[in-house]
VORO-678354 format. One record per residue: residue in three letters; x, z, y of N, C-alpha, C, O in turn. Coordinates in steps of 0.02 Angstrom, whole numbers, padded with zeros to 5 digits, always signed. Atoms other than C-alpha are relative to their C-alpha. Example, Ala and Ser with C-alpha at 12.3 -4.5 7.8 and 13.67 -1.06 7.14 Angstrom:
<pases>
ALA+00045+00000-00059+00615+00390-00225+00045+00000+00060+00097+00033+00059
SER-00042-00003-00059+00684+00357-00053-00039+00037+00055-00014+00045+00110
</pases>
This chain:
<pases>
UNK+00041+00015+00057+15799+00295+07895-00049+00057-00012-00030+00114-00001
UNK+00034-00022+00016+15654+00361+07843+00016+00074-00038-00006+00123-00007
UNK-00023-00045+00049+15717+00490+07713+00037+00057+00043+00020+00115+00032
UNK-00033-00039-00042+15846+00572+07855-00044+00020+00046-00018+00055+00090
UNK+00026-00029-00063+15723+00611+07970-00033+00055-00009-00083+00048-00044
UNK+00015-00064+00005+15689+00790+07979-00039+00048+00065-00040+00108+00079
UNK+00057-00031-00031+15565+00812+08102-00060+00017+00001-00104-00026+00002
UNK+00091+00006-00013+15397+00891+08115-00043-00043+00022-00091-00057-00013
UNK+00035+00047-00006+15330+00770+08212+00007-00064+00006+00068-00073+00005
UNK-00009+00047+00030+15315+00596+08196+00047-00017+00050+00063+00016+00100
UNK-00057+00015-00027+15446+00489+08249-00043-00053+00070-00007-00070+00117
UNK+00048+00018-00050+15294+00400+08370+00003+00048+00056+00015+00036+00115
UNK+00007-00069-00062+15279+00562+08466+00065+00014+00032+00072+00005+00092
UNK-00073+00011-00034+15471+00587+08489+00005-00036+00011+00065-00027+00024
UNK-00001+00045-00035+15466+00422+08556-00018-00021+00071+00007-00063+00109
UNK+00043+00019-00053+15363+00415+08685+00017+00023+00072+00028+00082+00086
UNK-00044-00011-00067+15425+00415+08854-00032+00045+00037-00093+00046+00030
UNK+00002-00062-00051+15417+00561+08981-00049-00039+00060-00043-00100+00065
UNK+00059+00015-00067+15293+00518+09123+00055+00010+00058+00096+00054+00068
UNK-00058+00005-00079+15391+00461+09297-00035+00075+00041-00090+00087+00066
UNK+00021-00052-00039+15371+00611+09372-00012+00080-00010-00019+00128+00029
UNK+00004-00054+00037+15354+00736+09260+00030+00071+00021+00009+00129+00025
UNK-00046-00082+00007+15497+00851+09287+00016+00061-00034+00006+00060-00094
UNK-00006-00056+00043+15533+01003+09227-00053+00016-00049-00103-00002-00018
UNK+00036-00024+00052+15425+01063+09073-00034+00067+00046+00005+00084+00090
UNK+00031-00014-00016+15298+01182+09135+00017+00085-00053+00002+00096-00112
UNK+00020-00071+00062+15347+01400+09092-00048+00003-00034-00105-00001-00010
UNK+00056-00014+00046+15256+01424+08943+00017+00054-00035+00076+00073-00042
UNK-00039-00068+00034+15253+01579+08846+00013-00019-00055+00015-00079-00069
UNK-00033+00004+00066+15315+01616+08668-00032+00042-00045-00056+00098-00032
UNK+00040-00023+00065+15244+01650+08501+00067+00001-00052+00111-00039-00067
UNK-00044-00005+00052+15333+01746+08371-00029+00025-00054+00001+00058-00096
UNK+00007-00023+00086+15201+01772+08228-00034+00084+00003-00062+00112-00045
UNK+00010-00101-00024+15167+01983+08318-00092-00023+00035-00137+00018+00037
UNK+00060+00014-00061+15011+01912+08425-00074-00050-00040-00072-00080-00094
UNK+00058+00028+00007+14842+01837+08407+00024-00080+00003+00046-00089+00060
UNK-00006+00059-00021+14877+01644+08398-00049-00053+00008-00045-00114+00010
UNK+00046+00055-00047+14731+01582+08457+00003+00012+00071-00001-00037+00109
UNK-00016-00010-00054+14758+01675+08609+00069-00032+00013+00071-00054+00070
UNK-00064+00036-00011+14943+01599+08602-00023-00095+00035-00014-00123+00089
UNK+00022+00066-00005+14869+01419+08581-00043-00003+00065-00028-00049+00102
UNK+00021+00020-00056+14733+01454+08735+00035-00013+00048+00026-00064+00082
UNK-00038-00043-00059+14848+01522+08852+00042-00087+00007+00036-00135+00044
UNK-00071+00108+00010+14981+01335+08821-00063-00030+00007-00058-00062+00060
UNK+00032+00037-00025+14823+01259+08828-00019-00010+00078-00028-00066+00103
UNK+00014-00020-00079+14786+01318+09012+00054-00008+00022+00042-00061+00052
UNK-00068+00035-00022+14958+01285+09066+00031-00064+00010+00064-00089+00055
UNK-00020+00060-00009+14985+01137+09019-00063-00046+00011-00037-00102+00012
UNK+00067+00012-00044+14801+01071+09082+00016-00004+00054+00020-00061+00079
UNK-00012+00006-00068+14843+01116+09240+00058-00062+00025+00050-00102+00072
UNK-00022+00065-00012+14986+00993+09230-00014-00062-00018+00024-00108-00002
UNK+00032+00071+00008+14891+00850+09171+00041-00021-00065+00047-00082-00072
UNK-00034+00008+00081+14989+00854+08983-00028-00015-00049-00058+00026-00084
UNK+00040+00032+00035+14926+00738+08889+00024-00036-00094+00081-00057-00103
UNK-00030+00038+00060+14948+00663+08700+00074+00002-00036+00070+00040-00084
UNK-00075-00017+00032+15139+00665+08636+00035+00034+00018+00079+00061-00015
UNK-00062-00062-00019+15216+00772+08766-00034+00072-00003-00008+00126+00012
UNK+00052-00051+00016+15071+00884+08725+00051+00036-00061+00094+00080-00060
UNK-00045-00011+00064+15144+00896+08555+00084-00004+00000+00117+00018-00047
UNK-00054-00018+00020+15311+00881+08593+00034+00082+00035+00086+00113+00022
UNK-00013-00065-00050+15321+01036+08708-00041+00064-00040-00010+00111-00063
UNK-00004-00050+00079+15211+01145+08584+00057+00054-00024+00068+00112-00008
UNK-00044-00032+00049+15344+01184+08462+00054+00031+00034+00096+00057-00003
UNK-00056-00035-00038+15468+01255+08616-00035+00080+00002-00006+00132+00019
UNK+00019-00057-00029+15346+01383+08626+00006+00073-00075-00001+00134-00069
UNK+00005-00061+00044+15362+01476+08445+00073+00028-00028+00121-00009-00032
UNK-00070-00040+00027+15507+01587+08378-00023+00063-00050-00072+00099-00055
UNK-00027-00036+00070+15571+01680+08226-00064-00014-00062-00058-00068-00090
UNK+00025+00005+00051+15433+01698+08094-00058-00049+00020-00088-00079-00025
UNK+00044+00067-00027+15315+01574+08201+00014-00060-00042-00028-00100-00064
UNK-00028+00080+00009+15408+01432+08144+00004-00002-00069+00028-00056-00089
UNK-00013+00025+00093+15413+01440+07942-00071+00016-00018-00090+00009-00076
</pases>
């Protein structure tokens, strides 16, 4: 239900199926809030470009990349 769901992003985006072929998630670095985050955001942008990451798994792979004061 609506009310229990406690995710950032929508429940569309966590839906959306993995691409046949995909595989492993693509090393990406990590943002903790110490760094420039536009340089954070280019850098995941160029990474995941190169694998052809498109629309929801765009966004759902994102949020693996920030830690400790990143995330509140």
């Amino acid at each position: 239900d609506e009310e229990d769901y406690r995710c950032p992003l929508s429940k569309e985006i966590m839906r959306a199926p993995i691409p046949a072929g995909f595989g492993r998630p693509p090393p990406l670095g990590t943002y903790d809030g110490q760094t420039d985050p536009d340089e954070h955001i280019d850098n995941i942008n160029v990474i995941i470009d190169l694998r052809m990451v498109n629309g929801a798994i765009r966004c759902r792979l994102f949020p693996t990349t920030l830690r400790k004061g990143a995330m509140t």
